[in-house]
C-alpha positions in Angstrom: -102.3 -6.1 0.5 -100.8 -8.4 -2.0 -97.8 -10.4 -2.7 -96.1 -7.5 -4.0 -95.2 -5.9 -0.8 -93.6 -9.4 0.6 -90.1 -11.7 -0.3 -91.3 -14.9 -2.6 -92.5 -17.4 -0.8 -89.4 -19.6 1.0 -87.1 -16.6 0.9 -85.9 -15.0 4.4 -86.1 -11.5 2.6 -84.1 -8.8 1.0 -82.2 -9.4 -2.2 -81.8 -13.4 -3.0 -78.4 -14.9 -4.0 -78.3 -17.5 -6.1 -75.9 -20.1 -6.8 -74.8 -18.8 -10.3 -73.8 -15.4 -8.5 -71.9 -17.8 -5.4 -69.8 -19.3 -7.8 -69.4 -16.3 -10.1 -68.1 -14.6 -6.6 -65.8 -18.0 -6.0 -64.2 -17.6 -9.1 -63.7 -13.9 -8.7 -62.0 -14.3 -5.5 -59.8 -17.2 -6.6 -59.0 -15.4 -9.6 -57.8 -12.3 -7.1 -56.0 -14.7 -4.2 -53.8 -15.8 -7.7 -53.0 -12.1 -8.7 -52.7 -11.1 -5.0 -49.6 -14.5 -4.4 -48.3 -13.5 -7.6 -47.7 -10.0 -6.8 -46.4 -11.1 -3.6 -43.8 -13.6 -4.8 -42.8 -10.7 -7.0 -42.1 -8.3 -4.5 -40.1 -10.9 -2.2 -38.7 -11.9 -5.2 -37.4 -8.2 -5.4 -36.7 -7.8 -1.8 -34.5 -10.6 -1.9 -32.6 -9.1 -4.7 -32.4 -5.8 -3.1 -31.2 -7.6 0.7 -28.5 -9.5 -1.2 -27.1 -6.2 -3.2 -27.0 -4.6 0.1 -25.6 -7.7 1.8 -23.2 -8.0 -1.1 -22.4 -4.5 -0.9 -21.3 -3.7 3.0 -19.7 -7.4 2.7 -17.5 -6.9 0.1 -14.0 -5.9 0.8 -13.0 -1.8 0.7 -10.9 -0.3 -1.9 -7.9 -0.1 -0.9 -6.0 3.3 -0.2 -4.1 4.4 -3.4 -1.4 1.4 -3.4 1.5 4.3 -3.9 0.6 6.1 -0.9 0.7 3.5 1.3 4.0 2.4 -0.3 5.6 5.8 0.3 4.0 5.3 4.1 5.8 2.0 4.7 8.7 3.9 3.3 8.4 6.4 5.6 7.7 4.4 8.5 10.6 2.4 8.3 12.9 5.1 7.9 11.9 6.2 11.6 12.4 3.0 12.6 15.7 3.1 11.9 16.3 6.8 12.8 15.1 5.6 16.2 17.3 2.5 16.6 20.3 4.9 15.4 19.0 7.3 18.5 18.4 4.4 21.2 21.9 2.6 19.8 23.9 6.2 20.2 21.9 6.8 23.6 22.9 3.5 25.1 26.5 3.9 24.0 26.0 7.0 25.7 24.7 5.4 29.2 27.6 2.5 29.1 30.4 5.5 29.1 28.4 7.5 31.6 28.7 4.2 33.5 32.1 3.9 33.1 33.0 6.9 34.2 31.3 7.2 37.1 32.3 4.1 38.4 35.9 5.4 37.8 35.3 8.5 39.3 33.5 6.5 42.8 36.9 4.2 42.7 38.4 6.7 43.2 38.5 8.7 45.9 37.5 12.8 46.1 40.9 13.7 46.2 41.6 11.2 43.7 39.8 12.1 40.7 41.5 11.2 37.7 41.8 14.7 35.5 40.1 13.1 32.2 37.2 12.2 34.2 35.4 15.5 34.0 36.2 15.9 30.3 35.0 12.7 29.3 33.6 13.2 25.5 31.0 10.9 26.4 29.6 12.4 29.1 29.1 15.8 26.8 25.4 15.0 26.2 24.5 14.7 29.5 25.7 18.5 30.4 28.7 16.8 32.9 31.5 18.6 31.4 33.0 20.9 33.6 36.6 23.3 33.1 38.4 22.5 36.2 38.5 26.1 38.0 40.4 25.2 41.0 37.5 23.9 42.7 
């Protein structure tokens, strides 16, 4: 058998890298690491842009409802405002004669009632006018 069968002499066998083809693969792989960052600053880069549209959109303030609508809704709402005070104002004059008359009716005694105590205007909305029946 010959040398042809066996690796050069000094060689551990197989196929023999030399330092041409080292550095060739060095310069290769530096020149992908470069494309490889570059592509990743790019697509942070447009990550970030797409966080801060998203961040900008859900932070900035609602439209408004239509500015007429609301108006006529204020409107409205303070027109029951007042439509209630009117009601509470009429039901508390109400109370104060209800009052009124029925301390002048416990003044006085049953025998004693005073005749325009059970036809008190006032106490109309409370369902205490009565037609005096003998009774």
């Amino acid at each position: 058998m010959g040398r042809a069968g066996r690796p050069p002499p000094g060689t551990t066998g197989g196929t023999q890298v030399s330092r041409k083809s080292l550095l060739a693969d060095v310069v290769n792989l530096t020149a992908r690491s470069g494309r490889l960052a570059a592509c990743i600053t790019r697509l942070e880069r447009r990550l970030s842009e797409v966080l801060g549209q998203t961040a900008r959109g859900s932070l900035r303030p609602r439209r408004p409802a239509d500015v007429e609508t609301l108006t006529r809704q204020i409107a409205e709402l303070e027109r029951q405002i007042l439509d209630l005070r009117a009601a509470l104002a009429e039901r508390d004059e109400n109370l104060v004669a209800a009052r009124a008359a029925n301390r002048e009716f416990m003044a006085h005694g049953p025998d004693q009632r005073p005749a325009h105590a059970l036809t008190a205007p006032a106490l109309t909305g409370f369902g205490f006018v009565k037609t005096q029946s003998g009774g």
